[in-house]
N, C-alpha and C positions, 0 to 999 in steps of 0.2 A: 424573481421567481414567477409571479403570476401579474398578469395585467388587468386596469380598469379602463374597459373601453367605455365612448360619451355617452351612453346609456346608463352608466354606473354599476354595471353587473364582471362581477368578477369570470376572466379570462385565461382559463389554463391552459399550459402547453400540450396537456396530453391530447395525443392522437384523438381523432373521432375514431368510435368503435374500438377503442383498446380497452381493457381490462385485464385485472390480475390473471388471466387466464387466459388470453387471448393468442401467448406464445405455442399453446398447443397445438392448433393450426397451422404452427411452420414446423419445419426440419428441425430438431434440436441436435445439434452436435455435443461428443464426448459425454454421454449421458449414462450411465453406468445402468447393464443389464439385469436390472433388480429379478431375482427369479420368483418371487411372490408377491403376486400382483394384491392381493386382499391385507397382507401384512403392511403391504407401501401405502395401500387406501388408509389402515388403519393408525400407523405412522405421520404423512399428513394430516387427518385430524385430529390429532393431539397436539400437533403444532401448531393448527389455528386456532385451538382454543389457548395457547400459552400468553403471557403477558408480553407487548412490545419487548424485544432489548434496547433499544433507541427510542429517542422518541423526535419528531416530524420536526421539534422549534430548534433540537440540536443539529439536525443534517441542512436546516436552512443557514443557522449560525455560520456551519462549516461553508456555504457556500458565501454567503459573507467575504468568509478570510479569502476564499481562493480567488473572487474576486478581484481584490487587491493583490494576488499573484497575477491574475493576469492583465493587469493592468501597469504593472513594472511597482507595485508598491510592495510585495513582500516575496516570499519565497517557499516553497513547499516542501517538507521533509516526511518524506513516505518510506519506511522502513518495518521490516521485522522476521518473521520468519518466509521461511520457503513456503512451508506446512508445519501448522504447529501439529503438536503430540499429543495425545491421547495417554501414552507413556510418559512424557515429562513433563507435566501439570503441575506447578509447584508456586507459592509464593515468592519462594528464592528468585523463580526462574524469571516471574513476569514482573519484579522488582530491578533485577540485574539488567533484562531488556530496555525497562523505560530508563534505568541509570543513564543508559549505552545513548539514547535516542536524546533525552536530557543535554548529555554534554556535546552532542552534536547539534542541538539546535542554540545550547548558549555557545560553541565556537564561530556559527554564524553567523546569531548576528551580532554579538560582539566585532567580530573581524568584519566581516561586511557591509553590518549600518543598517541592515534589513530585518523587518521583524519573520518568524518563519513560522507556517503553519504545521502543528504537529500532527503528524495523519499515520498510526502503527497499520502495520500488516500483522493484525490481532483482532482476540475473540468471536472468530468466522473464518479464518483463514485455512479450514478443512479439507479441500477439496485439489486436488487437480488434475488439468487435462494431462493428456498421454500421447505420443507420440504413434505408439504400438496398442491395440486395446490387448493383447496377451505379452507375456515372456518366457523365453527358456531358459529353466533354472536345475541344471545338473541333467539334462535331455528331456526335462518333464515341459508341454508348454500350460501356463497358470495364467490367471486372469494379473493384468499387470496393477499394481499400487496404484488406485488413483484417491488417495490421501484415507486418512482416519473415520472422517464420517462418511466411507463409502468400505470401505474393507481394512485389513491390515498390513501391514508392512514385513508381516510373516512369511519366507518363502516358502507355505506351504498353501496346497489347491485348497483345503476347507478354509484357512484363511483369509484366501483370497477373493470368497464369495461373496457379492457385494450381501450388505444388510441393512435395511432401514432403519432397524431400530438406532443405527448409530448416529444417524440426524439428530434422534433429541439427546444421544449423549453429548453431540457437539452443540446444541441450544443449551445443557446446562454447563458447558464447561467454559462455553462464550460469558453467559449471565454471571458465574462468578468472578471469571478474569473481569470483566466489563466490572464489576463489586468493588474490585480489590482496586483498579486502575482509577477510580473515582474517589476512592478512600486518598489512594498515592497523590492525584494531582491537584484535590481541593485539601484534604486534611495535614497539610505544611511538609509534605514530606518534599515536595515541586518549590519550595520558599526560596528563594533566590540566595537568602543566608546560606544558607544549605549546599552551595553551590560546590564544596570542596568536600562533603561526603558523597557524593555522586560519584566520585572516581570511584571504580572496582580496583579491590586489594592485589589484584594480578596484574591491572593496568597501572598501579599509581606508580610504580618503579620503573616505566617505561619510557623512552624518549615521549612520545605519546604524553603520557598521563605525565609525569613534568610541564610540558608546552600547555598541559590543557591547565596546570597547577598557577602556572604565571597567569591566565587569564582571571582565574577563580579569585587571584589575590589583587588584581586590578577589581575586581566586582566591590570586593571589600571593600579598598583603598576608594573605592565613588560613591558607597552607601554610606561609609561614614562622613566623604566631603559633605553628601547629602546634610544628612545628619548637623554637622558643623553650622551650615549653610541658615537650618530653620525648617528646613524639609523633612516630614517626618516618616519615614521609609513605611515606619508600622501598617500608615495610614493610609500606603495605596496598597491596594488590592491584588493589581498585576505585577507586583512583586513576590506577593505570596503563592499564589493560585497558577495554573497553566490551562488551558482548552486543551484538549487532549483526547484525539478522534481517532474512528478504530473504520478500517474499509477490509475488503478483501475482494477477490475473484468472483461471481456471480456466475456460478458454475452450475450448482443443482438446483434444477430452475424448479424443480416442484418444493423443496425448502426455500427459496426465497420468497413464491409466491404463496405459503403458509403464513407467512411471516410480515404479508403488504398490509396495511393497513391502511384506510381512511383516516384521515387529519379533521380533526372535528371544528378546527378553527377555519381550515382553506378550500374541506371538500377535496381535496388534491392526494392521492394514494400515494404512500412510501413505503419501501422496503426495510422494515424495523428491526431489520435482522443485524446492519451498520450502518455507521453515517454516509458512506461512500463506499459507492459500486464500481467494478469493472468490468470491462470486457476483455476477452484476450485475443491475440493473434489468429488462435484456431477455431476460435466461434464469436468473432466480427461480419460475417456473411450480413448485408444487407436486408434480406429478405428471409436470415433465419432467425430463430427463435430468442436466441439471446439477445438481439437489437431491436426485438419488439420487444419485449417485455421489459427493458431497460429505457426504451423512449416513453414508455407513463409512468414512471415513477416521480418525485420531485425531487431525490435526493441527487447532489453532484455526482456525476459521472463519470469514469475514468476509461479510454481502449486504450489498448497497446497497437503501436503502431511499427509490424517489422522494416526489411530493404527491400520489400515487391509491395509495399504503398505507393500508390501513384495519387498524384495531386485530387485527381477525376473521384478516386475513393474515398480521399480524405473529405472531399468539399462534400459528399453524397451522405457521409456520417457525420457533417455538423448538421447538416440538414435533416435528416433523420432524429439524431438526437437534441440537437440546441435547435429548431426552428425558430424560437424567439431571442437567436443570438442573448440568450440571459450572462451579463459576466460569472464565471465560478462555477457556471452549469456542467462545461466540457473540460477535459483534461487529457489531453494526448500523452501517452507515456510510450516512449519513443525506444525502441531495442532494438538495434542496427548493425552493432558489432564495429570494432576498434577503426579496424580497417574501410569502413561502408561508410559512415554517418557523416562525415563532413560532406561526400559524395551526394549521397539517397536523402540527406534532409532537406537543402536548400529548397530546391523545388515544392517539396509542399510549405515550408514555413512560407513563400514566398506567395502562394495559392491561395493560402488563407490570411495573410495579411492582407490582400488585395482584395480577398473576396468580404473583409471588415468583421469576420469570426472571432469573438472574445474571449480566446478558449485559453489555456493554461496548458505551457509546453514542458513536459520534465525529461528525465533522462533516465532511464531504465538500463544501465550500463551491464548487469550481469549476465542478460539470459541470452545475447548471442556472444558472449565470448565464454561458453561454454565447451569443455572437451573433457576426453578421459584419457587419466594419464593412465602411463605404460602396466600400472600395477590391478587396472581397471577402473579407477574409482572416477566419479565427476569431479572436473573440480574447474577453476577459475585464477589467471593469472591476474596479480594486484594491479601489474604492470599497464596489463587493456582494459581494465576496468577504469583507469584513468586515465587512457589513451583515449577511450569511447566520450570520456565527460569533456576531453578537450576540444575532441572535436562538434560535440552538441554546441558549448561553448563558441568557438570559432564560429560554426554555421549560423547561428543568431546575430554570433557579431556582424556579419556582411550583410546578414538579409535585414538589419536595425532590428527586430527583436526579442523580446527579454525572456534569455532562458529561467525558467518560471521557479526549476523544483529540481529534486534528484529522488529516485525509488529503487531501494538497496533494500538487498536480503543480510540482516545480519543477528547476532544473538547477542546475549550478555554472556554468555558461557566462553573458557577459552580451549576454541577448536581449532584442530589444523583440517581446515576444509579447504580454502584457496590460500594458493602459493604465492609469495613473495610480501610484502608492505616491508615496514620495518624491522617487524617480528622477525621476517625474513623466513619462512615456513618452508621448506624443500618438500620437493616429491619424494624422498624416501619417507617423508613424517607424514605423510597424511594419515598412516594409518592408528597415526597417534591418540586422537581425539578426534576421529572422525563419528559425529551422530548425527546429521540432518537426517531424516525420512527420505528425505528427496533430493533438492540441491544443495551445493556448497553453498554456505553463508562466511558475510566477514566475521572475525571475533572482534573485539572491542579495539584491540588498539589498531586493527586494519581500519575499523570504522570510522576511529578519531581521526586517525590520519587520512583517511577520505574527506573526511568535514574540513581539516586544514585546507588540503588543496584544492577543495570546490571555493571556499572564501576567499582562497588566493585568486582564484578564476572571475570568483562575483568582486573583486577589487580592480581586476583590470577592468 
């Protein structure tokens, strides 16, 4: 994270002349048209006077593990919602989530032999870009949904007017998910005993939740050899407990920069809103706003990288962001579509392996095999979403290195959002249990069986 040069004075990677503020002086893309300018002044200060949700020694920890992802010693599981809800706030909901994330990180590394780092798309995950900044909804055109803490998801024009105030409803609705999610993975409910109520009551009857059932009863069957052995399971730690890190989009750049904080141990500013940041496809611009204000932070950093990256861009955004090549610092999250990625990857993995970039490569398999079926709705075939991880898969395999991670939208809830996996979902059912905000997500047993065949992939 930070260096000692022969002087002995401590050496941070942030920019000269960067500050929590600094991204004002670029372009900011997809920034939502607040129309009262005195309410959004009055909105950011209340969020800088709010308590950290994170704090600085946890998103160092996290860069720790990733690390050792990119280094070929473990593996990254970044999951959760699309956009979470402002509507579906529930303990149920962010219990059932981490179940879901739970039994996909023990399918992995049970199957694989690799330990995985757990990273939700949770308590921050408010926000998103748009494609269109309006839409036509019955010939009316309305400000388009660009998530919960910016407007609603109501197709109606007063609804759709962005409002500040809903930044701090999303700072308190992060602060208690963040509560509950720290209860769940230090207070035994994460205890590796535990490992066979994890399964959800709609998954356990499932081909799925069976396969996952035979693993949970090997876990047994080696706590107690443990056991047998002199080994006293109680007595480690990481069988009980789990790390359990929460990132999101780094979209509303004046709620993140509310929410930077100085580090009182390193001097070093982080973004305390979560442990891990992103960039996206549509505000990766070198020279705009989002990629300054993400290059002085300490905390690990995530872009998404679509099929019109070129090597030239990729090397320009380690540089930009990792200049002190730190391992765990960078995280490419790669979304190329089914058909593209064996194509459009090689050449940058190839640019950056040469160019000696410590960065962490994952697979972001959903967001270009997106489409709408004939009934209108968005949605995502199981089929290319595991067509896209094969071929990330293959492309590592030629260029020698280690696909790092995978990043899935999925819930604990059981949804007909994307079509096909086991469940076997058809375009007439989406209209079934269709509720994301935004995009399709998997449900649980699509998920599980995502986790089988990425372990089968990390075996070959």
């Amino acid at each position: 994270m930070s260096r000692i040069d022969p002087g002995g004075s401590l050496r941070s990677h942030r920019p000269p002349q960067w500050s929590p503020g600094s991204w004002q002086k670029r372009d900011a893309a997809q920034q939502p048209a607040w129309p009262d300018p005195e309410a959004l002044a009055r909105t950011l200060a209340e969020l800088r006077s709010l308590p950290p949700l994170v704090f600085a020694g946890e998103a160092r920890s996290l860069m720790d593990s990733l690390a050792e992802a990119s280094a070929g010693r473990a593996f990254l599981l970044q999951a959760g919602d699309c956009s979470e809800s402002f509507a579906e706030f529930s303990a149920d909901a962010i219990r059932d989530k981490l179940k879901v994330i739970l039994q996909m990180a023990v399918v992995l590394t049970y199957a694989a032999g690799v330990p995985v780092v757990k990273v939700g798309r949770i308590a921050g995950q408010f926000a998103k870009p748009r494609s269109a900044p309006t839409e036509l909804v019955g010939g009316v055109e309305i400000e388009s949904f660009k998530g919960h803490m910016v407007n609603d998801d109501v197709a109606d024009p007063r609804a759709r007017v962005p409002d500040p105030r809903r930044m701090v409803a999303g700072y308190h609705q992060s602060a208690s998910t963040l509560n509950l999610l720290r209860a769940f993975t230090k207070g035994g409910f994460a205890d590796l005993s535990q490992v066979h109520s994890w399964n959800l009551q709609f998954l356990a009857a499932s081909d799925e939740g069976k396969r996952y059932e035979q693993i949970a009863a090997e876990i047994d069957r080696a706590l107690r050899f443990m056991e047998a052995c002199g080994i006293h399971p109680a007595r480690e730690s990481a069988l009980h407990v789990v790390d359990f890190y929460t990132s999101h989009e780094a979209l509303l750049l004046g709620y993140e920069e509310a929410l930077t904080r100085q580090d009182s141990l390193t001097g070093k500013w982080y973004d305390c809103s979560a442990h891990m940041l992103w960039v996206g496809e549509r505000t990766r611009q070198l020279d705009g706003a989002h990629v300054e204000f993400l290059s002085g932070i300490g905390n690990p950093i995530g872009c998404k990288l679509g099929p019109s990256a070129t090597p030239e861009e990729v090397l320009a955004i380690c540089a930009k962001l990792d200049p002190e090549r730190v391992p765990g610092r960078l995280t490419f999250i790669v979304r190329m579509g089914a058909g593209t990625v064996e194509e459009a990857l090689p050449p940058l993995l190839n640019a950056v392996r040469d160019a000696g970039h410590p960065v962490v490569w994952t697979c972001d398999p959903m967001h270009a095999n997106t489409f709408v079926s004939d009934g209108g709705r968005k949605t995502r075939r199981f089929d290319d979403i595991i067509a896209e991880l094969q071929g990330f898969f293959a492309a590592h395999h030629r260029a020698g290195t280690w696909p790092g991670g995978v990043h899935v939208e999925l819930t604990g809830d059981d949804v007909t959002e994307c079509l096909g996996g086991l469940g076997d979902v058809m375009e007439d059912q989406l209209h079934q249990r269709y509720t994301t905000t935004c995009d399709p997500r998997l449900n649980a047993r699509q998920a599980i069986d995502l986790a089988f065949r990425v372990a089968e992939l990390l075996r070959a």
